[in-house]
N, C-alpha and C positions, 0 to 999 in steps of 0.2 A: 537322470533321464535326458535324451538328447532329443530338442522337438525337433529337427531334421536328419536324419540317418541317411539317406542316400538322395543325390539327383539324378534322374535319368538321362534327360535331357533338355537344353534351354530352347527356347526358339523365338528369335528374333524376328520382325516383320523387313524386308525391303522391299525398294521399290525396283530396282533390277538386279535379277539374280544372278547374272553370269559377270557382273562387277564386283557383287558383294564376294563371290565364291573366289574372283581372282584376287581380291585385296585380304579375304583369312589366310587363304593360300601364303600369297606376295607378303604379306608383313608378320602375321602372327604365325605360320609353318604350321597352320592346320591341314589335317591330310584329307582329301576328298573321298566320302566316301560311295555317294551317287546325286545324280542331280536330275532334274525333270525340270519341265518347264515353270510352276507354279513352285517349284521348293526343292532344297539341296542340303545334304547332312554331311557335316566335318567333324572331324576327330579331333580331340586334342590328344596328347603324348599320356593323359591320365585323366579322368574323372568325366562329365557328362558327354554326349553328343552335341552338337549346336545343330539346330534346326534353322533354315534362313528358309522363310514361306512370301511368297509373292503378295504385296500389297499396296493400293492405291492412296491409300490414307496418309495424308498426314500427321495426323490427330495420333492422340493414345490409342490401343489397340483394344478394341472389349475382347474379351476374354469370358467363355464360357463355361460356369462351372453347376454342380450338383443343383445347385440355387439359383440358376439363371445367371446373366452378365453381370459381369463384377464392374 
């Protein structure tokens, strides 16, 4: 039995998203594939989507789940 089967997608917090989207772009060849101002989705060549969502925090990010912040 495999406890993870599939990832949809990851999503990472920054803090400027038209830097983050030029540097996945610029060094790792992720492909764009829309951007807003609060958040931006890249492709890789195979497996999840990356999410990059706008944030002030430098701190770890809470994360919302079925049971409240993790």
């Amino acid at each position: 039995m495999k406890l993870i089967e599939y990832v949809d997608h990851i999503q990472l917090p920054v803090t400027d998203i038209n830097k983050a989207v030029s540097w996945y772009i610029e060094v790792l060849g992720l492909e764009l594939l829309t951007v807003h101002p609060h958040a931006a989705w890249l492709k890789f060549v195979s497996g999840p989507v990356l999410m990059l969502h706008y944030s002030t925090k430098n701190e770890k990010t809470l994360w919302f789940s079925e049971d409240g912040f993790l």
